[in-house]
N, C-alpha and C positions, 0 to 999 in steps of 0.2 A: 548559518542557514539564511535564505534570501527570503526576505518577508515579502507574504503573499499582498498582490493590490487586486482588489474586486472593483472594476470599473460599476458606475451606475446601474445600467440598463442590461448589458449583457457582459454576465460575468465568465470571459473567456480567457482562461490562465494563459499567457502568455506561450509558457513552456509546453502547453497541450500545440498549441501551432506551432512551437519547433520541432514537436514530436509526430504531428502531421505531413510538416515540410520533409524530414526524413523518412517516414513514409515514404510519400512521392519519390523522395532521391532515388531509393533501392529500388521503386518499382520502374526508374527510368535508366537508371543507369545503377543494375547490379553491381556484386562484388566478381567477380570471375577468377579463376584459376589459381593464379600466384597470388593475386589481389587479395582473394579469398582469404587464402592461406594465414597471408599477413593480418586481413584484419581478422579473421580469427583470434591468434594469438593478442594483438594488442588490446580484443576485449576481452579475455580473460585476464590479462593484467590489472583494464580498468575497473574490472569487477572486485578485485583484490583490491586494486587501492581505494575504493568506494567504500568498502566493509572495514578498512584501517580506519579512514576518515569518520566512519560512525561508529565505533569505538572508542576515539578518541576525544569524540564532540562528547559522548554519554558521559554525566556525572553521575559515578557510584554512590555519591555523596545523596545527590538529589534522589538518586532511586530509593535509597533507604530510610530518608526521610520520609518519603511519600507511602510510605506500608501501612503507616500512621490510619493513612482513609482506605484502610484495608475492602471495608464492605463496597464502596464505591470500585475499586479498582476489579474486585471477582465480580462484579457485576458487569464491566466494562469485557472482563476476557471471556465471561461466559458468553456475553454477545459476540463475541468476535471469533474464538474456538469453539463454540460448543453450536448456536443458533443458526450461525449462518451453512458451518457446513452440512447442517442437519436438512436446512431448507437447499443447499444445492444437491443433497442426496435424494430429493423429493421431486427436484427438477429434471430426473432422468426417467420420468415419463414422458419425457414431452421429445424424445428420440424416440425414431426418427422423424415424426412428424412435424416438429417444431425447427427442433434445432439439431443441424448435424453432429454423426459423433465427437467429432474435432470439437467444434464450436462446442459441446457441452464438457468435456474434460478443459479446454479455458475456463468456462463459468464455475466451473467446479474447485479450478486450483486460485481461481480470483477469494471465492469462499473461505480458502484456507492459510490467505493471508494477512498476516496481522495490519493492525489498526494506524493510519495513519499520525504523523505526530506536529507538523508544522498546519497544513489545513486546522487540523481538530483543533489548534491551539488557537490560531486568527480567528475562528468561526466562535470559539464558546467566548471570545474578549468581547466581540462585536456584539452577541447575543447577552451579555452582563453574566457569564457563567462563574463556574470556579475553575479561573487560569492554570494557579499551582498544581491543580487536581488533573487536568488536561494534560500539563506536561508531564507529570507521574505516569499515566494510564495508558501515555503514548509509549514513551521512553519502555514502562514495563513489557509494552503486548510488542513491540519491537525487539526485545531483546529474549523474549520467550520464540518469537516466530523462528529466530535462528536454528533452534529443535522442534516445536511443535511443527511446524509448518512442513520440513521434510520427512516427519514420521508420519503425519496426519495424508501427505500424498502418497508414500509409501502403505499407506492401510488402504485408503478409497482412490487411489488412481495406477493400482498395482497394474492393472490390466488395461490399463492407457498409454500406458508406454514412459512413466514416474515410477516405476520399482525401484527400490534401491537395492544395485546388485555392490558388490567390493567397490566398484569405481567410483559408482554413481557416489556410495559413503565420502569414500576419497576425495572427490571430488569437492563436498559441500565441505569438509574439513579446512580442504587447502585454500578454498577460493572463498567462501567467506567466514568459518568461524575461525583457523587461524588466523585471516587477519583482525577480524573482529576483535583479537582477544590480545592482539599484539600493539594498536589500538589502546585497548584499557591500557596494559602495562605502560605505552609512552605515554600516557595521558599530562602527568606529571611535569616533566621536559619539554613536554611539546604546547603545555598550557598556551601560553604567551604567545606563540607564533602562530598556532589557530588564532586567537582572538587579533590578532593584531591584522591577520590575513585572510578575515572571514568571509569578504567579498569575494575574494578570486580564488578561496576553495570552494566554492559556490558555484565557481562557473565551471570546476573539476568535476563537480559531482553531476553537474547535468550534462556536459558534455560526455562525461563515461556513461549514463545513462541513453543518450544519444546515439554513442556507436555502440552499445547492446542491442540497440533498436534495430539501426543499420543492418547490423550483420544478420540477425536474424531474419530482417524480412528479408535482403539478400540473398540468401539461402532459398526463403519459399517460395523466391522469385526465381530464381535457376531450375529450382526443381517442379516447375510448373503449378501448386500448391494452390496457387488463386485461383485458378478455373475451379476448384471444390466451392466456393463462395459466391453465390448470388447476392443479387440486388436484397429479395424477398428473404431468402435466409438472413439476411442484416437486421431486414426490418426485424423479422422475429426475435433478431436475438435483443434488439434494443428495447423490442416489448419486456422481454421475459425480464432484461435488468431492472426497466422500471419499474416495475412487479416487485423484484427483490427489493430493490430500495425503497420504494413503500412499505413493506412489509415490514422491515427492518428498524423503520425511520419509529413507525406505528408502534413496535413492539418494546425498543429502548423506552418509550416515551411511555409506556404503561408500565411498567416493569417498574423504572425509578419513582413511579408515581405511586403504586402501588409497597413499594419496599419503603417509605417515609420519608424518601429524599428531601433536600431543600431544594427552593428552584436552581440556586446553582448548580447546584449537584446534578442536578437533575438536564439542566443544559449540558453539561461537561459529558453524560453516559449519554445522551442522545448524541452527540458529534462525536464522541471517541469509538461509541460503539454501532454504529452504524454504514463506517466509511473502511475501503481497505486502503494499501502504502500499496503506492505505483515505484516507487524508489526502493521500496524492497523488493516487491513481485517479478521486475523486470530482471533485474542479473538473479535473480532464484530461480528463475525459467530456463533461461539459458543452459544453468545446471542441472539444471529438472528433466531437463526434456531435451532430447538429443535430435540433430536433424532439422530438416525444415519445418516440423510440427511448433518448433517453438515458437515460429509468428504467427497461427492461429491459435495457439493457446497465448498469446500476447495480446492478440485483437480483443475478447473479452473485457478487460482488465481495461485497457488505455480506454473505449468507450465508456465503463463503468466510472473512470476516473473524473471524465469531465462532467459526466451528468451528475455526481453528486458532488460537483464542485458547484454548479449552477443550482442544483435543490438546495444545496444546505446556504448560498449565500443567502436565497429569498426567503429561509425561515431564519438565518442568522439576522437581518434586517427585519422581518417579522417581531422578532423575539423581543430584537434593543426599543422597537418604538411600542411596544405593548407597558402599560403601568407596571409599578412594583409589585410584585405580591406582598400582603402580608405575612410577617413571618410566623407562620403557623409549627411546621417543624424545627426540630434543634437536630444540626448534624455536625459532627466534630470538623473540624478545623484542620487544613492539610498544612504543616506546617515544613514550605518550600522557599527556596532560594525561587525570586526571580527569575523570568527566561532568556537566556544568551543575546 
């Protein structure tokens, strides 16, 4: 995995401006006809090999250990499955007025994706959190989103156009939890050559993130999809996110405070459970959502992604220059292997 760098002053993820650059590309120069066709098929491959590659990086070993800080980790997925889609089912008064229907089934399926695990892990280091606890919380709500995520759309986005009909099932089977799980099995064999090649499986996994991108806005671009989109409708929806993310950021941070957390602990549930996975949301959409809708239920998500990359660096900075606390509470010990 490629370690995040948060510049000084403005902390803008690199791969968010490649993910913008693409943007622009499909909106200047679509996929068209054959083009199409092709890259169609070559990102459903990438999607496939995306979900091998994070099966194979996951240690069953580490996950099991990490059950250890059982209270910590239901704490992390109630924020992540239980709170937020709660709050983006709460968010659907604000149609039409606020936000269009598109734009709200994005904010809605942004909701019902699991918890980031490379950010969550940079942010609670910086912040003096509990590391081993991060990587656990992350790795778990990642490997739960593989089912929760498409039953949880299947229940609250039936009538958005994310039912799961035969295919749609088929579909999530072949393209990420069979590999996902094919993945596990070469974990073993394929040790050595991950690690030894970690860098430029790195640049596989953003580049197939990349042309998910592509194609999809590609598509919303042929099928004329942006004229639905205002300047004004943007702004609203960038309101309603920062809404959520406060809400979110507020509620982790009382919840662990209130349950008798340590402050690490307590660091680790505010960044694990507050933030969604833009690396998993992106080819889960694609699956999810058929047609040129998949780039407005995209746009959600990629805004969301860099704003609480930017919130959480200046409370992760915040956090590392605030004094120690005294150790008032006692909370067990997650007892984890180091991160990759």
């Amino acid at each position: 995995m490629r370690r995040l760098r948060f510049p000084s002053r403005f902390p803008l993820d690199p791969y968010i401006a490649a993910l913008v650059g693409t943007v622009l590309l499909a909106a200047l120069l679509p996929a068209r006809g054959a083009a199409a066709t092709t890259a169609g098929g070559v990102s459903t491959g990438a999607v496939a090999l995306l979900f091998f590659l994070y099966g194979a990086r996951l240690s069953t070993r580490e996950a099991l250990d990490g059950l250890r800080h059982w209270r910590l980790h239901l704490t992390v997925l109630a924020s992540t499955f239980v709170l937020f889609p709660l709050l983006g089912l709460a968010a659907r008064g604000l149609v039409p007025y606020v936000l269009s229907p598109q734009l709200y089934t994005g904010l809605l399926f942004l909701c019902l994706l699991p918890s980031t695990i490379q950010s969550s892990i940079a942010f609670t280091s910086i912040a003096r959190g509990n590391v081993a606890a991060a990587i656990c919380a992350g790795s778990f709500s990642s490997l739960l989103g593989l089912l929760v995520t498409p039953l949880l759309a299947a229940l609250l986005l039936g009538g958005h156009g994310a039912g799961l009909s035969a295919d749609s099932v088929l579909g999530i089977v072949l393209q990420l939890l069979v590999p996902f799980l094919a993945g596990q099995a070469l974990r073993g064999p394929l040790g050595g050559f991950l690690a030894r090649h970690k860098k430029v499986l790195g640049y596989v996994d953003r580049a197939s993130i990349l042309l998910v991108v592509y194609t999809a806005f590609s598509e919303g671009v042929v099928q004329g999809i942006w004229h639905q989109v205002t300047p004004l409708r943007l702004l609203a929806l960038l309101g309603v996110e920062a809404l959520l993310l406060g809400l979110m950021l507020a509620a982790t941070s009382y919840a662990a405070r209130r349950l008798g957390f340590s402050r690490p602990d307590r660091v680790t549930i505010v960044f694990c459970g507050s933030k969604k996975s833009l690396a998993s949301g992106l080819p889960m959409a694609t699956v999810l959502f058929g047609g040129p809708q998949a780039a407005l239920v995209l746009l959600p998500l990629m805004l969301f992604h860099q704003m609480q990359l930017i919130v959480c660096a200046v409370i992760a900075r915040r956090r590392a220059a605030a004094p120690p606390e005294p150790a008032t509470y006692a909370a067990p010990a997650a007892s984890v292997p180091a991160a990759r």
